[in-house]
Each structure stands twice: as structure tokens, then as C-alpha cells.
N, C-alpha and C positions, 0 to 999 in steps of 0.2 A: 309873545311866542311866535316862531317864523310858523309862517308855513308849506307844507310842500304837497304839489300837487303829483299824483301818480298816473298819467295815461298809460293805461293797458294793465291794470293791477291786477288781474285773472292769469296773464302769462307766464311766463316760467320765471324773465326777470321781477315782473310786477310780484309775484308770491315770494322770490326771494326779500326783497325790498321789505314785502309785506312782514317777512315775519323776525326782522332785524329790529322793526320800524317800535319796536318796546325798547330799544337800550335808548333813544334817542326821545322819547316822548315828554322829558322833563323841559327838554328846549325847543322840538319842533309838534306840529300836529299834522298828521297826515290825513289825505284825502285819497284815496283810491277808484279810478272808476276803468269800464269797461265800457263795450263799443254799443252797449246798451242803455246805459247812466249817460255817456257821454260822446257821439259820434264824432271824430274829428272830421268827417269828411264835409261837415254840417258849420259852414262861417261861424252864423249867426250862434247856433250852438256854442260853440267854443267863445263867443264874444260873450254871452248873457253867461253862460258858466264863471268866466274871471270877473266879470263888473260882480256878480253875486260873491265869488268866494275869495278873490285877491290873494292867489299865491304870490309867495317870494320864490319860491321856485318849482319851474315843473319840468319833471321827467317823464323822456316819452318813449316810454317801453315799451309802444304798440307798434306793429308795423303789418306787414302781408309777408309774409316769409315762406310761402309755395312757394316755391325755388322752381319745381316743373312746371305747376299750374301755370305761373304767372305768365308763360310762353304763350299761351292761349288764355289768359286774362288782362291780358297787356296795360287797358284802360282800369280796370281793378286795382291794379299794384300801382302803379299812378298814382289812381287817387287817393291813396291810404298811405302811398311811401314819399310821396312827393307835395301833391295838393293840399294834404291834412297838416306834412310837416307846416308848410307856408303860414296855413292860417293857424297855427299854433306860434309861430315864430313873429307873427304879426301881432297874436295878441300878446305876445310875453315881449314882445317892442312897447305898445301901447301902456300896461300896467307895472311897467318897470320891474316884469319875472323873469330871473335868471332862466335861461332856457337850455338844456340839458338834455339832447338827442341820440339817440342810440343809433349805428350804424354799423357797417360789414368789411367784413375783409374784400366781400363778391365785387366791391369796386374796381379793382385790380383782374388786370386779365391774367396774372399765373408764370408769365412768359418769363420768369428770371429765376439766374438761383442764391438772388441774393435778399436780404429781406426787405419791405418796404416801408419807407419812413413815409411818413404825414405829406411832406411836400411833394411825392413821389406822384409820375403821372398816374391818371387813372383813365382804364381802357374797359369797362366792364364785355364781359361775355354775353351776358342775359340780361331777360327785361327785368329779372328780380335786383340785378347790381344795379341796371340801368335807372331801375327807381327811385333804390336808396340815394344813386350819385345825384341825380334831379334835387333827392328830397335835401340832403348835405346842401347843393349851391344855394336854392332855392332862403334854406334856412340864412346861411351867412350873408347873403345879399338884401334879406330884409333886415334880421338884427344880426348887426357883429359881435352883440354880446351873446350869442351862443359858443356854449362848449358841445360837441360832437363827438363823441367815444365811438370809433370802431373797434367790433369785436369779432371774434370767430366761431367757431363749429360751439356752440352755445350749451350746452346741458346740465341740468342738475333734476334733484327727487322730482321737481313738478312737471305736467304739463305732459307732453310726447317730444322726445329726441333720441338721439342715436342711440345715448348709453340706456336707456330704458328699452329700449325697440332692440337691442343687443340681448342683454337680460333675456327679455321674452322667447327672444329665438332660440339661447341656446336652452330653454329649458324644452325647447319644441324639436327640437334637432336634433342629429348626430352630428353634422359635418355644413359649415358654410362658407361661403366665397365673400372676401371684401376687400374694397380697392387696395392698390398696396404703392401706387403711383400718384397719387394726391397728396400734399403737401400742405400743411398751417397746424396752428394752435389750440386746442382745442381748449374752453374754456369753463370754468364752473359757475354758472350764472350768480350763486351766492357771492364770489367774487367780485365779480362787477358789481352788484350791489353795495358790497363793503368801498368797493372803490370810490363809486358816486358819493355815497356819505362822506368818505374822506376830503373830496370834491367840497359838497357845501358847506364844510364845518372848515373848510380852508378860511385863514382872515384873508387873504387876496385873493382876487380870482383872474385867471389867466383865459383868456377866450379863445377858440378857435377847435384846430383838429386834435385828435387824441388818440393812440392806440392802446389798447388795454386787451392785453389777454392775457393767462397763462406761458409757459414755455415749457421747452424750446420747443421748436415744431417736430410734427410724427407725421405720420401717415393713417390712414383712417383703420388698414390693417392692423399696423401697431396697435392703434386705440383698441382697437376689439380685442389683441391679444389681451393687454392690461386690465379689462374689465372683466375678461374669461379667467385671469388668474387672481385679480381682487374676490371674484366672487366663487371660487372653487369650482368652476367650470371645465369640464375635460372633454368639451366638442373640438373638433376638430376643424380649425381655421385654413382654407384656401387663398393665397394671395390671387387678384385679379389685376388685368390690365381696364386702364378707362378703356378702352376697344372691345372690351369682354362684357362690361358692365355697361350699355350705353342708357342712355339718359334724354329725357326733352330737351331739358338745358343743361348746357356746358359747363362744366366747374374748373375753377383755376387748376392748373397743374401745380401752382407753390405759392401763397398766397401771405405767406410768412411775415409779420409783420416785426418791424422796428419796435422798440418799448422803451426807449431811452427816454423819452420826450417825457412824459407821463412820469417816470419815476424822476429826473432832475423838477421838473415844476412841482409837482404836485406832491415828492417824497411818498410816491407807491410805487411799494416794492412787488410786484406781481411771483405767485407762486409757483413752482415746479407742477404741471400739470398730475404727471403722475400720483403727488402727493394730496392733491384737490379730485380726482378721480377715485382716489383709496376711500376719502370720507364719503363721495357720492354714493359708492358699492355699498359702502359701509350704514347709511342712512336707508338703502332701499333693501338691504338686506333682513333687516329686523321684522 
């Protein structure tokens, strides 16, 4: 029986993962840990972790994802998005584990209005992209046999994100302002999790960059209209400009990525955001 290892099983991806990880248990067996089982920022940690349990493959669904904080954590988001990847990438070098990295659209500075494939430059805004992009070379330059998934505006039932943080307002509200000038994909973490499985149960495996999200792209206004009419919501939504809404860090203006890649190799077909949004509403409504 393979097995797979999970860093960051407490997060939003790691609980999607987590509660998939029964249709899969006749072939793999899962391990899950958090930054409390398992510090990645900690070598040695992570070395004595794989000589002890020897995954075949590990997914690394943990990362530092204060997007403002990290402007003022700078050293913090480093060593969690970058340093931690390294020595996960070194030990899944050493023990022959497929290594399987979560990343962001925030690589991309925003400045087009076309969408961005895998080889496309990357110009990050913040120290939050600038981590991730660190943590991306860092990994491929130790082992090549990493696959690297970038995703976008991330949310599902678990954890804290936008469509939950949405919910709560408009039950608190009358009337709210949200950007309407930002630009990507917003994405159902369940998804991605389906995806990565699709990934290891692949007979070849294909290494390198990978875009996964949802589509087509919206805007973060739309998304909140969608989640105020999935959930029978009748507050009243304000379009904002980024100038209106400022922020510590900068977010792209269009951050949209390419998906071709990912459904030609790997035959995932990523789903209509709206229609992965309806069941989020739908799961947090009950």
C-alpha cells in the first residue's frame, strides 16, 4: 500500500484531502500532520519524519498565506513558503517521494489582460508571492521531480476564507462594498484535492509547473454577488475600486491563469467556478 504524506492537514486544502482520503484507502494510507506534529521549518524534523514513515508521496498544503501580514513578517513567510518548501524537497529528493507543492496565482504581478500559462514571467507584487515564487525555484532546483500546482482565491466549508467571511457579513449587514477591479479564479479547495488524487493515481507522472483552478475568471465583486444569491441573501452589494479598498499588500489586477496544461497532461477537466461555489453555499448552509 503507497503512502501519502499530508503537510498542513488542519487547512482548508488538508481537511478537503482529509475527508476524500476514505474513497482511496483500499490503495493508499494517509498520514496527516500540522505545524504542531510536524514543523517544516525544522530540517532535522522533516528528515527523522521520512526515514520513520517513508511516504511515496507528500503533499504540501501548508504554507503562510497572510497576504497583508507577511509585508511586516517578511522573514516569517520565507521561512514557511520558501525554507520549509526546500527542506521538504530535499527530503522527498533523498527518499524517492514524489513531491507535490501547492502554490499561487500572487506570482504573477496582474499587469495583462491575457491569461497566464506556466512558462509565463513571474513578477510578484508582495512578500506573500515573493515567498511562494522563492519556495516554487527553490523546490525544482533541488528535486526536478516535483509537480507544483498553482491555485487561486482558494475557499471551501473549512477553515476562514472569503466565501465564509462573505456569509457572515451579509447576515451582519445591510449593505457592503467589495472590490470589483480584481481579476482570477476563484477556486473550491475540494477541487484541488480531487485534482492532486487524480495526480497520484496518474500511471506517469509528468513534473514541473501546473495551473489548477476553477474558471473562467470574475472578480471578487461578482463572487460575492454569486454567494449572496446562492445563499438567499438580499444585502446590498457596493462595487469598489483597489483605490477605495487599500490594502498593505498589493494584489494583481488580473491574475487569470492558463488551464490547458493540466487538462492535456494530466486529463483534468477543472469545473465552472459558479457551479463548485453553489455546492460550497450549499454544504455551509445546512
Amino acid at each position: 500500500m503507497k503512502k501519502i504524506l499530508v503537510i498542513g492537514g488542519n487547512g482548508q486544502l488538508g481537511n478537503c484531502i482529509r475527508k476524500i482520503a476514505p474513497d482511496f484507502e483500499l490503495d493508499y494510507e494517509f498520514t496527516f500532520t500540522d505545524s504542531q506534529t510536524l514543523d517544516i521549518t525544522s530540517e532535522d524534523q522533516i528528515t527523522s519524519f521520512f526515514y520513520d514513515n517513508k511516504p511515496d508521496f507528500c503533499i504540501n498544503a501548508s504554507a503562510y498565506t497572510a497576504v497583508d501580514l507577511a509585508e511586516t513578517e517578511k522573514e516569517k513567510a520565507f521561512r514557511v513558503n520558501a525554507e520549509g518548501v526546500a527542506y521538504l524537497a530535499q527530503a522527498c529528493k533523498d527518499f524517492k517521494t514524489t513531491f507535490i507543492h501547492v502554490s499561487t496565482d500572487y506570482v504573477f504581478d496582474g499587469e495583462t489582460n491575457l491569461c497566464y500559462s506556466e512558462d509565463d514571467f513571474t513578477s510578484p507584487i508582495g512578500v506573500y508571492g515573493e515567498s511562494k515564487l522563492k519556495g516554487e525555484e527553490l523546490a525544482l532546483e533541488i528535486n526536478p521531480k516535483t509537480i507544483i500546482l498553482r491555485t487561486s482565491w482558494l475557499y471551501s466549508e473549512f477553515n476562514k476564507n472569503f466565501v465564509k467571511t462573505m456569509l457572515n457579513l451579509f447576515s451582519q449587514k445591510d449593505e457592503l462594498g467589495i472590490v470589483s477591479d480584481q481579476f482570477g479564479q476563484p477556486t473550491n479547495a475540494n477541487d484541488l484535492a480531487e485534482a492532486i488524487m487524480n495526480i497520484i493515481e496518474a500511471p506517469q507522472k509528468t513534473y514541473g509547473i501546473f495551473h489548477f483552478s476553477n474558471y473562467p475568471e470574475t472578480t471578487w465583486f461578482e463572487f460575492a454577488k454569486k454567494i449572496a444569491e446562492f445563499s438567499g441573501s438580499t444585502i446590498k452589494l457596493n462595487p469598489l475600486t483597489t483605490e477605495q479598498y487599500p490594502t498593505p499588500a498589493k494584489r494583481p489586477k488580473r491574475s487569470t491563469m492558463c488551464l490547458d496544461k493540466i487538462e492535456e497532461t494530466y486529463k483534468i477537466e477543472p469545473k465552472h467556478w459558479e457551479n463548485s461555489l453553489e455546492e460550497c453555499v450549499e454544504i455551509l448552509s445546512k
